[in-house]
BALOBA-1460 file (C-alpha; in Angstrom, 3 decimals):
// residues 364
<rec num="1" residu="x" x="12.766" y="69.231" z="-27.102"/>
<rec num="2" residu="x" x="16.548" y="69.622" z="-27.892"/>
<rec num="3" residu="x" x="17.582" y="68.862" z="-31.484"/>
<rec num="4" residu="x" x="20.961" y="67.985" z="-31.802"/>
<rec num="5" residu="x" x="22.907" y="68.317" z="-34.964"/>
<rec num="6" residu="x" x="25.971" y="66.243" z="-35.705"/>
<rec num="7" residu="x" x="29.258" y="67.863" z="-36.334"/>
<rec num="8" residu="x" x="27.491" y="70.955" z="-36.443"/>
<rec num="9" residu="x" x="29.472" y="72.971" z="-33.759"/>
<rec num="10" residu="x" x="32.945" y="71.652" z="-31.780"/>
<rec num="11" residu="x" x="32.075" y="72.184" z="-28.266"/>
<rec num="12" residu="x" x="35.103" y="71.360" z="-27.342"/>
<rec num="13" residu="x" x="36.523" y="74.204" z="-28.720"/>
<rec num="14" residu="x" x="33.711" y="76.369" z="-28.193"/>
<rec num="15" residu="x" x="34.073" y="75.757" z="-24.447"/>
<rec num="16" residu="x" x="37.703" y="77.105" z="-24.718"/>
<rec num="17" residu="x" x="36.576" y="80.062" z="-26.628"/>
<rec num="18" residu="x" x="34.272" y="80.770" z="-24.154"/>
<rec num="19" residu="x" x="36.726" y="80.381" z="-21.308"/>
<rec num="20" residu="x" x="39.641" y="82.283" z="-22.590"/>
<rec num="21" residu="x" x="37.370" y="85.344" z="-23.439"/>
<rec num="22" residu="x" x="36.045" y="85.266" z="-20.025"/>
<rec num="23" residu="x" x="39.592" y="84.452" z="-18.458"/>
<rec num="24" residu="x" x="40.967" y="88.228" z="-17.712"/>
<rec num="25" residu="x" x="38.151" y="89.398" z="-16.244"/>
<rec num="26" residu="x" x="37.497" y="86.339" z="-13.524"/>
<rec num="27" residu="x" x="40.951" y="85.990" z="-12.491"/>
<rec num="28" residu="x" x="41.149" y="89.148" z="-11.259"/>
<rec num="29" residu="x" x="41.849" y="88.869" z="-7.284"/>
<rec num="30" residu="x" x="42.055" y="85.057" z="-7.108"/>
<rec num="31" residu="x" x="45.287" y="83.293" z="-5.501"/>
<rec num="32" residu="x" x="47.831" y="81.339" z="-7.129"/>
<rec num="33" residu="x" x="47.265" y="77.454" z="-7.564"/>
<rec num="34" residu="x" x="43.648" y="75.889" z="-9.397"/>
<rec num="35" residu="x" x="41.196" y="79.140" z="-9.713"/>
<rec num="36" residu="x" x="38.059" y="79.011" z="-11.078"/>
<rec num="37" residu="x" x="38.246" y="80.714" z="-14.283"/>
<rec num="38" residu="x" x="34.918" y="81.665" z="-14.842"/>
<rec num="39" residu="x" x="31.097" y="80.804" z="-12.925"/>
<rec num="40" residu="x" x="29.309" y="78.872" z="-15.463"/>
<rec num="41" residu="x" x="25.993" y="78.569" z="-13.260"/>
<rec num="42" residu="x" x="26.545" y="75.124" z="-12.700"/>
<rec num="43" residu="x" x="24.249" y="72.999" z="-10.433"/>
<rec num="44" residu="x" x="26.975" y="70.232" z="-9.671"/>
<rec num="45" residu="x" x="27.067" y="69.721" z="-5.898"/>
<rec num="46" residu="x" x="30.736" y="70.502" z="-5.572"/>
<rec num="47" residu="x" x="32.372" y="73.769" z="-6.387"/>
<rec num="48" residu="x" x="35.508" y="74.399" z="-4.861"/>
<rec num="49" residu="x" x="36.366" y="77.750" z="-3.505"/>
<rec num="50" residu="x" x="37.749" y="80.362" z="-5.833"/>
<rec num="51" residu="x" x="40.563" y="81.243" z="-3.504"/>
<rec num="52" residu="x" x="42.124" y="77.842" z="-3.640"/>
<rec num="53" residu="x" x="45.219" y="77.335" z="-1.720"/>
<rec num="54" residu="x" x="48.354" y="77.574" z="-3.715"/>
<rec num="55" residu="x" x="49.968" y="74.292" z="-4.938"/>
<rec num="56" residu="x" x="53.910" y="74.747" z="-4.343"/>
<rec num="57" residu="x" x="54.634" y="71.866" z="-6.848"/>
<rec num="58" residu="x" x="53.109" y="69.667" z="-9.466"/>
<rec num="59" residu="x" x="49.911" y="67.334" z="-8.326"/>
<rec num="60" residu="x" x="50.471" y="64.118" z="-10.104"/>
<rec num="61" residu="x" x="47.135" y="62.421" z="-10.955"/>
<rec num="62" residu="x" x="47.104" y="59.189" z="-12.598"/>
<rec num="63" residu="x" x="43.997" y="59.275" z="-15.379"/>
<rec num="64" residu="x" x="42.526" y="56.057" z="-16.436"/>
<rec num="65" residu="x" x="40.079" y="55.295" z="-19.006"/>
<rec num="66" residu="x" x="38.696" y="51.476" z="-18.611"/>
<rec num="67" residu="x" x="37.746" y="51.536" z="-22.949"/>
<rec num="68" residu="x" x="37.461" y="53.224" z="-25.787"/>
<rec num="69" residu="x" x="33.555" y="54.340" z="-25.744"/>
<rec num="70" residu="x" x="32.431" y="58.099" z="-27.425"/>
<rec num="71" residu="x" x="30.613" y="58.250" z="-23.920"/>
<rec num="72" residu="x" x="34.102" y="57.556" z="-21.808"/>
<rec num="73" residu="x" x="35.456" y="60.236" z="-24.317"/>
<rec num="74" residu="x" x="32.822" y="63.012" z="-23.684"/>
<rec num="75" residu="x" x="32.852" y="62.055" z="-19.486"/>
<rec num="76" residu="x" x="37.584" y="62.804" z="-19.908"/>
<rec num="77" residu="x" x="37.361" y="65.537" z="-22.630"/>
<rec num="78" residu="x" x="34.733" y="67.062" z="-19.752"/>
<rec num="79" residu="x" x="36.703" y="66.553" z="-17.007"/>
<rec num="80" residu="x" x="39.892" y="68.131" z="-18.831"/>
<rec num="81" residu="x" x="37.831" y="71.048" z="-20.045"/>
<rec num="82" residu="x" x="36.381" y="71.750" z="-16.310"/>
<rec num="83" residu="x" x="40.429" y="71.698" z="-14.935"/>
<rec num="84" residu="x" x="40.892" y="74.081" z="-17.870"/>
<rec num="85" residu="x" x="38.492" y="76.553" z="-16.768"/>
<rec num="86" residu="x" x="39.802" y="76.371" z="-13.339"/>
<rec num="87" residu="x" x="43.179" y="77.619" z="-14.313"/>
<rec num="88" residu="x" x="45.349" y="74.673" z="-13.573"/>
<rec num="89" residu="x" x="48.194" y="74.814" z="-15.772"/>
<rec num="90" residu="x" x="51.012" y="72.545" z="-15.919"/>
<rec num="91" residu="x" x="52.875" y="73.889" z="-13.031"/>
<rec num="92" residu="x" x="50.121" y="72.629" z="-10.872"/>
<rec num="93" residu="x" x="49.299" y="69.813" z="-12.247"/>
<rec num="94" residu="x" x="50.464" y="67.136" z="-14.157"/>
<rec num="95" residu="x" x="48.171" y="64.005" z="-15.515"/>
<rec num="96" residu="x" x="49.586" y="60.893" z="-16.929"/>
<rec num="97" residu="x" x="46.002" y="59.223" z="-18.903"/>
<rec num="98" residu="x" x="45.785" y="55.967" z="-19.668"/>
<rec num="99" residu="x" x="43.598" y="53.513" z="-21.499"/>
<rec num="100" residu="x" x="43.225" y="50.162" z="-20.837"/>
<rec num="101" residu="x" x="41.546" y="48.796" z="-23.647"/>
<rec num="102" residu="x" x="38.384" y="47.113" z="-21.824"/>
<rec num="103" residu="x" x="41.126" y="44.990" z="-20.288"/>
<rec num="104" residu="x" x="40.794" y="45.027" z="-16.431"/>
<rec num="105" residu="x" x="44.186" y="42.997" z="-15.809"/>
<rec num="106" residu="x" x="45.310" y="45.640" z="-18.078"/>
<rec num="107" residu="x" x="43.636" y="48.800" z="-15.747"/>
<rec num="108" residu="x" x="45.373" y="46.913" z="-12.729"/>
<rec num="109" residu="x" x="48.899" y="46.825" z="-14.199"/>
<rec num="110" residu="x" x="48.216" y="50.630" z="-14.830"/>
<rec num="111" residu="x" x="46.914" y="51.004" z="-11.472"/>
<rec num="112" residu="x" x="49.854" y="49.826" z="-10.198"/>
<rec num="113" residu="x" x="52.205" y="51.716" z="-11.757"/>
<rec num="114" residu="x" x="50.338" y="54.975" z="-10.569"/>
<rec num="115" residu="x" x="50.708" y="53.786" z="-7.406"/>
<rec num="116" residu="x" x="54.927" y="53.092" z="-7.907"/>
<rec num="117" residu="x" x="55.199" y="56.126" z="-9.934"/>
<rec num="118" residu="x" x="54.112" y="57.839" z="-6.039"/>
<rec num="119" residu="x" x="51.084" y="59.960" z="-8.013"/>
<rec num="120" residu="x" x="49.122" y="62.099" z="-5.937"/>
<rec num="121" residu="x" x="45.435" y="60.666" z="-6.935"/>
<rec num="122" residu="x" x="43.743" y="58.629" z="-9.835"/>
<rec num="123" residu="x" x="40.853" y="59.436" z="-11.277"/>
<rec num="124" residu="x" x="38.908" y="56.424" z="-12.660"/>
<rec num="125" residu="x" x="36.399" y="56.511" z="-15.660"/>
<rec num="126" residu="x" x="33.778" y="53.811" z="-15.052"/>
<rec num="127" residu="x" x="33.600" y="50.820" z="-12.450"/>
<rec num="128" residu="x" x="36.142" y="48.288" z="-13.689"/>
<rec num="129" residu="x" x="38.782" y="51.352" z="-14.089"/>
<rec num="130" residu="x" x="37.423" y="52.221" z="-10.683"/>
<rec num="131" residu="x" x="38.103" y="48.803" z="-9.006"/>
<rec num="132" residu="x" x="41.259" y="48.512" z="-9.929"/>
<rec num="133" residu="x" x="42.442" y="52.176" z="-8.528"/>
<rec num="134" residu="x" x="41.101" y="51.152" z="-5.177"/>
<rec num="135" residu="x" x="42.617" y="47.940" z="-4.866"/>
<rec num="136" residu="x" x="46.198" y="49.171" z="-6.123"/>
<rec num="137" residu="x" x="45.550" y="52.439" z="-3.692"/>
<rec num="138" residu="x" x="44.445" y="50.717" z="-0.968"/>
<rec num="139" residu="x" x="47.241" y="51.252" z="2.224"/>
<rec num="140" residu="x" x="48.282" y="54.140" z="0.782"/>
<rec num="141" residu="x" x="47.780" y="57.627" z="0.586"/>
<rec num="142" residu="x" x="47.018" y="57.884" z="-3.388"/>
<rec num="143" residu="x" x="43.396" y="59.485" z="-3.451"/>
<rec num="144" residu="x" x="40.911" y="57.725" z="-5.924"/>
<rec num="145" residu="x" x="37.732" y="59.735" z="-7.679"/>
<rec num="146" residu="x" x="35.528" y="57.546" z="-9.338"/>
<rec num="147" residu="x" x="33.541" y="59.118" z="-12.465"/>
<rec num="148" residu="x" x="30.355" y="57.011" z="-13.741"/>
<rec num="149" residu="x" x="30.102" y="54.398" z="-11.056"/>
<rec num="150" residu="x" x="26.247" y="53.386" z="-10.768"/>
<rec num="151" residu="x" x="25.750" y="52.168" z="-7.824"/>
<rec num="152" residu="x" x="29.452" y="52.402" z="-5.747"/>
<rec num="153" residu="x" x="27.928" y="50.283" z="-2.698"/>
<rec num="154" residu="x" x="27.026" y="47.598" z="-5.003"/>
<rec num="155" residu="x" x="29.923" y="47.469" z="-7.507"/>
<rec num="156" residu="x" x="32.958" y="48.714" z="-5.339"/>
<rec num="157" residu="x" x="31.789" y="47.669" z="-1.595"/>
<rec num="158" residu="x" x="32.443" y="49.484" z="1.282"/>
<rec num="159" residu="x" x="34.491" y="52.441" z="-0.115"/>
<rec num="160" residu="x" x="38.217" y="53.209" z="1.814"/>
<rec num="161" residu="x" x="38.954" y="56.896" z="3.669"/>
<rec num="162" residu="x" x="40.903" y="57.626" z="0.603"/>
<rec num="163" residu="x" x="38.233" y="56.731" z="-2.305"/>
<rec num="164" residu="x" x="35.181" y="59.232" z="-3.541"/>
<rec num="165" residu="x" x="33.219" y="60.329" z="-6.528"/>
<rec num="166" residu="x" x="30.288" y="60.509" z="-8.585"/>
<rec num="167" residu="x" x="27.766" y="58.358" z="-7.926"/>
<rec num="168" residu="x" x="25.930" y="58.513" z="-12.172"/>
<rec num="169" residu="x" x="23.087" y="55.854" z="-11.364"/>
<rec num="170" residu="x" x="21.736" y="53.259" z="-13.730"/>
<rec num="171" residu="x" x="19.541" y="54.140" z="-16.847"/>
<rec num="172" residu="x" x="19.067" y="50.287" z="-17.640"/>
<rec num="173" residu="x" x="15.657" y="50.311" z="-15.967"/>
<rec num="174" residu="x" x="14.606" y="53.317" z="-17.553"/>
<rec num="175" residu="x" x="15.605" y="52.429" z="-21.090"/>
<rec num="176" residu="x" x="12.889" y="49.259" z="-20.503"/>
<rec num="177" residu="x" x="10.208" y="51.413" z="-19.238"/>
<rec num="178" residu="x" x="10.893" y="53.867" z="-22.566"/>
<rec num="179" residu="x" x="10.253" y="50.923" z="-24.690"/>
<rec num="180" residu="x" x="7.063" y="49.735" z="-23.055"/>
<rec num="181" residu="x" x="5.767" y="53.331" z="-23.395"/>
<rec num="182" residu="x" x="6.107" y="52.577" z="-27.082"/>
<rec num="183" residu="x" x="4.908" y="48.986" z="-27.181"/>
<rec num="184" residu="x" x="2.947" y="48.344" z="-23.961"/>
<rec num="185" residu="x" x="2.386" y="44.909" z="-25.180"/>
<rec num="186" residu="x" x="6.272" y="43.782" z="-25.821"/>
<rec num="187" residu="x" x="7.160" y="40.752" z="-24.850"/>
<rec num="188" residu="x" x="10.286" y="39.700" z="-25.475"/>
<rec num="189" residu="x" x="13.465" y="42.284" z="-25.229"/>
<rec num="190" residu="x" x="16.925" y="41.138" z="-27.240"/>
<rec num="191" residu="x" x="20.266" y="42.043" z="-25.498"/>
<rec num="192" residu="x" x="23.621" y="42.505" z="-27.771"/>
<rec num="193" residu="x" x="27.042" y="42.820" z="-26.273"/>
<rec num="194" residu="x" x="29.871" y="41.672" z="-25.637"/>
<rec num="195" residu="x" x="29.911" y="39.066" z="-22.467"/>
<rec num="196" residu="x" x="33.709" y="39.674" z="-21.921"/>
<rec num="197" residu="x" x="32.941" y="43.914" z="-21.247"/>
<rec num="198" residu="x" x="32.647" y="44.112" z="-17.466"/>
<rec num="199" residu="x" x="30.309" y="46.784" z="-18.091"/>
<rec num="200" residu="x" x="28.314" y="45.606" z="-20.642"/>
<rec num="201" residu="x" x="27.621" y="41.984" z="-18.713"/>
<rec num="202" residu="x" x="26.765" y="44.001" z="-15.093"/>
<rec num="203" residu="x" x="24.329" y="46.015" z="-17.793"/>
<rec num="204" residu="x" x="23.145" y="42.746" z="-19.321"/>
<rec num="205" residu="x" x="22.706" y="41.267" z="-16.087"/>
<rec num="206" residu="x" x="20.506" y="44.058" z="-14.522"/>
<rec num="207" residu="x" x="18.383" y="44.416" z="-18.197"/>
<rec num="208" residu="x" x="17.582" y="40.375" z="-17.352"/>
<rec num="209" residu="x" x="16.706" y="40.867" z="-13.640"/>
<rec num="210" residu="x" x="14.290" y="43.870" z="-14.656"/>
<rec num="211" residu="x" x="12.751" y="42.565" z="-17.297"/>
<rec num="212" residu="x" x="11.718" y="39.725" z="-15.214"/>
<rec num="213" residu="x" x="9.541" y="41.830" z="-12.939"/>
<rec num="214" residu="x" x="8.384" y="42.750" z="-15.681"/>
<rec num="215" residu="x" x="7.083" y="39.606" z="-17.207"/>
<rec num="216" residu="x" x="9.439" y="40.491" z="-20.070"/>
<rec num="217" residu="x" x="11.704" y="37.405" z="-21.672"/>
<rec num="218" residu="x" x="15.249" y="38.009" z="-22.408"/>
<rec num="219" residu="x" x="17.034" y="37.000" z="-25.143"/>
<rec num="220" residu="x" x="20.662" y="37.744" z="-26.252"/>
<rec num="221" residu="x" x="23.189" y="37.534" z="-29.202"/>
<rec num="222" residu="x" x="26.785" y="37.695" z="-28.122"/>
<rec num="223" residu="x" x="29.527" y="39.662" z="-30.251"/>
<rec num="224" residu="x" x="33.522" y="39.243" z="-30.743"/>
<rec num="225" residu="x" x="35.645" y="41.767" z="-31.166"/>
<rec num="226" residu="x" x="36.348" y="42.579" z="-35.105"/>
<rec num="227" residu="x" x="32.849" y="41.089" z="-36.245"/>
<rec num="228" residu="x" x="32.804" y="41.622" z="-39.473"/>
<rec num="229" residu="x" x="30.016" y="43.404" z="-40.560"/>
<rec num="230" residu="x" x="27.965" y="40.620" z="-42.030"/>
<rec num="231" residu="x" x="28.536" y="39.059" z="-39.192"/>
<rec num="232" residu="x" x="27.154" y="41.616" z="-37.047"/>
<rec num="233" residu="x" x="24.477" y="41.961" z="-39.719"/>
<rec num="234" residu="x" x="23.082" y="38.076" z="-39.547"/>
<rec num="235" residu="x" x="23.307" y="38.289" z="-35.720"/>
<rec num="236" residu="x" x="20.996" y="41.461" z="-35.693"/>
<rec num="237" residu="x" x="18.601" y="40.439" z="-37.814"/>
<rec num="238" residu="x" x="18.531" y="36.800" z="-36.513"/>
<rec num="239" residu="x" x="17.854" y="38.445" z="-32.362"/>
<rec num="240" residu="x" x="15.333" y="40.269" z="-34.154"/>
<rec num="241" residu="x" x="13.543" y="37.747" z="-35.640"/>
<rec num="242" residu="x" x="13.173" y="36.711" z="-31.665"/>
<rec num="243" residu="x" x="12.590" y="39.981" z="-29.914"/>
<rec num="244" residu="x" x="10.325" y="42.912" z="-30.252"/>
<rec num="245" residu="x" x="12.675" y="45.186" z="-29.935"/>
<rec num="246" residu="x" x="16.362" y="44.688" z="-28.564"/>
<rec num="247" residu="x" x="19.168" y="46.669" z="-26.313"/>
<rec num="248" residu="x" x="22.841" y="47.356" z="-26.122"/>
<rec num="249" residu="x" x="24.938" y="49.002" z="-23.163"/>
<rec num="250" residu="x" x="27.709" y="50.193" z="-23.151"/>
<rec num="251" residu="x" x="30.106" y="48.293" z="-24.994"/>
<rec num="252" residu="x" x="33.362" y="49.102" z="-27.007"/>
<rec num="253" residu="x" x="32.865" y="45.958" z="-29.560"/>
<rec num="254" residu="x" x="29.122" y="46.658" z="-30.661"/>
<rec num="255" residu="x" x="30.424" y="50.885" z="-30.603"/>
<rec num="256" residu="x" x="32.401" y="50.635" z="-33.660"/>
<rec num="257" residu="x" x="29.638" y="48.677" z="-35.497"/>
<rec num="258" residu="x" x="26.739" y="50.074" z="-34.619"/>
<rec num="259" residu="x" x="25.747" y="51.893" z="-37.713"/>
<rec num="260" residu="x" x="25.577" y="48.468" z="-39.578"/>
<rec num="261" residu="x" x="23.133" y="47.378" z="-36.036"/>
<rec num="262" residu="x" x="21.282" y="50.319" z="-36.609"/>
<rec num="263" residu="x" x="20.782" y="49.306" z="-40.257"/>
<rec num="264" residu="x" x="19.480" y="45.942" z="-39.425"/>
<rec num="265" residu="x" x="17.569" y="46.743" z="-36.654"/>
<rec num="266" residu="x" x="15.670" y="49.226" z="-38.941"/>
<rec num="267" residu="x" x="15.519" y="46.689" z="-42.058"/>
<rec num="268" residu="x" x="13.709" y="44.171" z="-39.571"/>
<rec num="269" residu="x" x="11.651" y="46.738" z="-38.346"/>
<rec num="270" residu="x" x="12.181" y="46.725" z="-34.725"/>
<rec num="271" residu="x" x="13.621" y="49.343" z="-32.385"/>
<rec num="272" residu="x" x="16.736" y="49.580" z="-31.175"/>
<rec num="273" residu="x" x="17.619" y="51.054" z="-27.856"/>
<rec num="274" residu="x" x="20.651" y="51.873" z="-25.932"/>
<rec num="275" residu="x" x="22.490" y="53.003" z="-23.039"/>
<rec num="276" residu="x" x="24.678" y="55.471" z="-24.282"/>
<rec num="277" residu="x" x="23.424" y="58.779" z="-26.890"/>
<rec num="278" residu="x" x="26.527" y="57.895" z="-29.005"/>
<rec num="279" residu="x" x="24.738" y="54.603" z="-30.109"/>
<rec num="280" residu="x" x="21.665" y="57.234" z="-31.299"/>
<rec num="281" residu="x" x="23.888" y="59.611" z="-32.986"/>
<rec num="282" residu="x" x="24.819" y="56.026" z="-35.349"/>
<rec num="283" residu="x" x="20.974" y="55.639" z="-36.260"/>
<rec num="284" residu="x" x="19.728" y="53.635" z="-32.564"/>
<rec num="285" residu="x" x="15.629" y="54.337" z="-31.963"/>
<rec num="286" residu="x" x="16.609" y="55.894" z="-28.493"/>
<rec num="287" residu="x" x="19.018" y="55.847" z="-25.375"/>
<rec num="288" residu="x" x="18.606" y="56.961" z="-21.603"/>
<rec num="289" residu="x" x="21.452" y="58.032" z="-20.962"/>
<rec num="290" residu="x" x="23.840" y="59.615" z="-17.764"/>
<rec num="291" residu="x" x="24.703" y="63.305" z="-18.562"/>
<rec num="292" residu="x" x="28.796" y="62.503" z="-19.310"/>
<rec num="293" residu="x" x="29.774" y="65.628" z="-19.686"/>
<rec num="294" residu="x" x="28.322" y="66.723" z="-15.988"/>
<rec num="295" residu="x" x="29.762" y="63.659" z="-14.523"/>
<rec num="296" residu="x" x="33.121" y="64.688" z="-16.036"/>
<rec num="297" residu="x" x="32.890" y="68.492" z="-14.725"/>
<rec num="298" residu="x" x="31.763" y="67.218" z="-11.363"/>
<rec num="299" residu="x" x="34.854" y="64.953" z="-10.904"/>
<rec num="300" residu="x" x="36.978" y="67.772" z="-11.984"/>
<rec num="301" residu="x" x="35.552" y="69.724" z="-9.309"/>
<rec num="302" residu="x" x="36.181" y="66.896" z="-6.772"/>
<rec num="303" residu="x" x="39.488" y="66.454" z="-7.641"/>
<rec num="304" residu="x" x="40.331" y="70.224" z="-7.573"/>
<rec num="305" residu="x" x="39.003" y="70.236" z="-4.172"/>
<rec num="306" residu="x" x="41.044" y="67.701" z="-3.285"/>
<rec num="307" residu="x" x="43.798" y="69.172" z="-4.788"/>
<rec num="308" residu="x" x="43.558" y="72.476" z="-2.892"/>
<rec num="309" residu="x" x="44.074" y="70.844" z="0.411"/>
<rec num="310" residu="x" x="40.422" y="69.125" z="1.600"/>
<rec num="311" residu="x" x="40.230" y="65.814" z="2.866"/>
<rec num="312" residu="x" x="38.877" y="63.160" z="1.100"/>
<rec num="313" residu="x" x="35.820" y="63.138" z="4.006"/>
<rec num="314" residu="x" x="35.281" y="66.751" z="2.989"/>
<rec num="315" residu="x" x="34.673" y="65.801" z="-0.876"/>
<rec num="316" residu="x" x="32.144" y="63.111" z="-0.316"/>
<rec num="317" residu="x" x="30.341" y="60.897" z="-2.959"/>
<rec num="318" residu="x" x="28.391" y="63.045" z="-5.092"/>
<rec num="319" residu="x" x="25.173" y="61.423" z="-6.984"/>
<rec num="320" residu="x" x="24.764" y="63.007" z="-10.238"/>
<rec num="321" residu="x" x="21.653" y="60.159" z="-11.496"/>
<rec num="322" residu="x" x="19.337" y="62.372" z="-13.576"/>
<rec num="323" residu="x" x="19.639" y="61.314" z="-17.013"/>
<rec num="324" residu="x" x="19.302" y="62.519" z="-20.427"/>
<rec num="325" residu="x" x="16.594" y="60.523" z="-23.321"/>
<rec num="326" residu="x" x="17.678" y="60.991" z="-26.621"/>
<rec num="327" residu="x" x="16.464" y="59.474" z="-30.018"/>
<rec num="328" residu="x" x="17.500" y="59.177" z="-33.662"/>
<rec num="329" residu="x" x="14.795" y="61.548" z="-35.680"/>
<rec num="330" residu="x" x="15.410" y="59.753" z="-38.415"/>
<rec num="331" residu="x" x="14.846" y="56.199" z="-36.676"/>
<rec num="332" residu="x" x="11.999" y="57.396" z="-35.451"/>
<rec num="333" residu="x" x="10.374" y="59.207" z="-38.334"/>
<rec num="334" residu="x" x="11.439" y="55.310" z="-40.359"/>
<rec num="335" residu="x" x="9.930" y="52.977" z="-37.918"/>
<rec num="336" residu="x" x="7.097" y="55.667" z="-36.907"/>
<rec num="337" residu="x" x="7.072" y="54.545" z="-33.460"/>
<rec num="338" residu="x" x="5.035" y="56.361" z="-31.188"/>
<rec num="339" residu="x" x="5.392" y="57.788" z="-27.639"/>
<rec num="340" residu="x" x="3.801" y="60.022" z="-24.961"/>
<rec num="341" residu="x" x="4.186" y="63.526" z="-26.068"/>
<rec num="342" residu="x" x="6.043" y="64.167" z="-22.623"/>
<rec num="343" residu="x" x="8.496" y="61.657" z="-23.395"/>
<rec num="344" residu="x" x="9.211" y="63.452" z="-26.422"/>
<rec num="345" residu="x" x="8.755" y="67.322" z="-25.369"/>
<rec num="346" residu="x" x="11.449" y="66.271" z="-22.696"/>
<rec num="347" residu="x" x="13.741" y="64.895" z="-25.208"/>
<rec num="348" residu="x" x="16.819" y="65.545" z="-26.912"/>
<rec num="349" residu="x" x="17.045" y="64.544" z="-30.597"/>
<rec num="350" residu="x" x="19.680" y="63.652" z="-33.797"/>
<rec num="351" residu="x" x="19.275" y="64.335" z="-36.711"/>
<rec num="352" residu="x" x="21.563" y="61.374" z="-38.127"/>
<rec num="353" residu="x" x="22.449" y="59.818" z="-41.384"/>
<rec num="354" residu="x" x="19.947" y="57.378" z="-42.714"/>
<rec num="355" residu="x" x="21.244" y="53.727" z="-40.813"/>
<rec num="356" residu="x" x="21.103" y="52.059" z="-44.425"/>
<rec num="357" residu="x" x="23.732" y="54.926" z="-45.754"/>
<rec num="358" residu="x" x="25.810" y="54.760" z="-42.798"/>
<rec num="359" residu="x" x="26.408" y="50.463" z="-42.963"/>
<rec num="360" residu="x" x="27.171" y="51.283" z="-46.936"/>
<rec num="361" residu="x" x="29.543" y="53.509" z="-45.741"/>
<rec num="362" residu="x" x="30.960" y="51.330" z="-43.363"/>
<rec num="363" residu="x" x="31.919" y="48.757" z="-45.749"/>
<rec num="364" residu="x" x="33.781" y="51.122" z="-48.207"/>
């Protein structure tokens, strides 16, 4: 069991500590271009050579984000924070990043102008960002890493010469199978999202087709953008009054809310789990979750290898699908829900504001 504090300790900055102080001493005798600046012990399946050829101008890489998400955050602030440690400065490399809002006309228009601005590769954060790269690369000889694509045969087809990355896998099924640990006599599971999120309606989609093996029923509450908190607050409580317990995936509309969904999940006494840790950290029961911040240090690695002269054949699709549980100690110390003691030794945990402080805070 890992407990987690909150704003405890920037590890964003710790990272950088880490890697500068290491930095003189593991560059000794490595070439010019991307070098690894220090050997971190990693397990990812990629890890490109530490005498990388030299780069004799500039790789342009086109970064895009598909939405705003604290999970989409962690998976780009790793992927910048692996390049860091590898040493490529500006005169190696330079990245143009891009968010599209959770607006895939939007990620094709940017896309696009990747492609016209002649960059070198795009790296794409999630599967909508992901589809559009490939379409807008496709013919060409832009290179395309994916990051947190579940299942790439499924969601992007047969992949081009020119397209690879991490494979993350799906935690949807998993997040089910957590909650009938719990409750082994659920019934009825409540989905909230947002139908017009590509993500979140693939997600919803798969929690429905599960859930019927299962002999689970499915029922969902829908949310705008810029719900007002009441709003959001009636709709939670009124899919609870339905469902034993309910789900969210990813989604950028119910992210910004989800401490007053937290609040009314817990008020109506009924467990709330998630996709994403970032909904946990905001007072949800419990998440499965992909490990971002791998899946952002892989990609890095990918590209860097890529970078340094490989072929895209050489750098194939790497599957990163073991995932991380988390839950809410609070959340579950309030609703005293109980699980296998495995489930929990194996765990990572918050310690989190109260969900009833947090949605009085949120309407300050």
């Amino acid at each position: 069991m890992r407990i987690l504090y909150r704003m405890a300790i920037d590890m964003k900055n710790w990272k950088r500590i880490c890697a500068a102080a290491l930095c003189v001493v593991l560059l000794a005798g490595l070439l010019g271009g991307c070098s690894k600046k220090k050997d971190d012990g990693s397990s990812l399946s990629s890890q490109p050579g530490a005498s990388a050829a030299g780069i004799d101008k500039p790789y342009q890489v086109g970064l895009l984000q598909y939405a705003e998400h604290p999970s989409y955050d962690a998976l780009r602030e790793a992927f910048m924070s692996r390049l860091e440690e590898w040493d490529c400065g500006e005169s190696q490399l330079k990245i143009d990043y891009q968010n599209a809002g959770g607006d895939e006309k939007k990620a094709e228009t940017i896309c696009q102008k990747f492609v016209t601005d002649k960059v070198d590769m795009i790296v794409a954060i999630s599967s909508p960002a992901a589809k559009a790269a490939i379409a807008a690369a496709d013919q060409t000889e832009v290179k395309v890493v994916f990051a947190d694509v579940a299942d790439p045969e499924k969601e992007l087809g047969t992949l081009g010469s020119n397209v690879t990355g991490v494979r993350s896998g799906s935690t949807v099924s998993a997040v089910v199978d957590l909650a009938l640990q719990a409750d082994p006599n659920l019934k009825t599971f409540g989905v909230l999202y947002n139908p017009q999120e590509a993500v979140s309606r693939a997600q919803a989609e798969e929690l429905k087709k599960y859930c019927g093996e299962k002999q689970l029923e499915v029922v969902e509450t829908t949310l705008a953008k810029g719900a007002k908190p009441e709003e959001v607050t009636k709709a939670v409580t009124e899919l609870c009054g339905k469902a034993g317990a309910i789900f969210t995936p990813i989604d950028s509309t119910v992210n910004p809310v989800a401490a007053t969904v937290a609040a009314a999940a817990s008020a109506a006494k009924r467990p709330w789990y998630a996709g994403a840790d970032a909904y946990v950290q905001s007072g949800a029961l419990a998440a499965v979750s992909p490990d971002y911040d791998a899946i952002g240090r892989q990609a890095a690695d990918m590209a860097v290898e890529l970078m340094s002269g490989k072929s895209v054949a050489e750098v194939p699709v790497a599957e990163l699908s073991a995932h991380q549980t988390y839950f809410s100690q609070t959340t579950l110390d309030e609703l005293k829900t109980v699980f296998p003691a495995e489930v929990l030794e194996a765990a990572n945990f918050y310690t989190s504001t109260p969900a009833a402080a947090q949605s009085a805070g949120e309407k300050q």
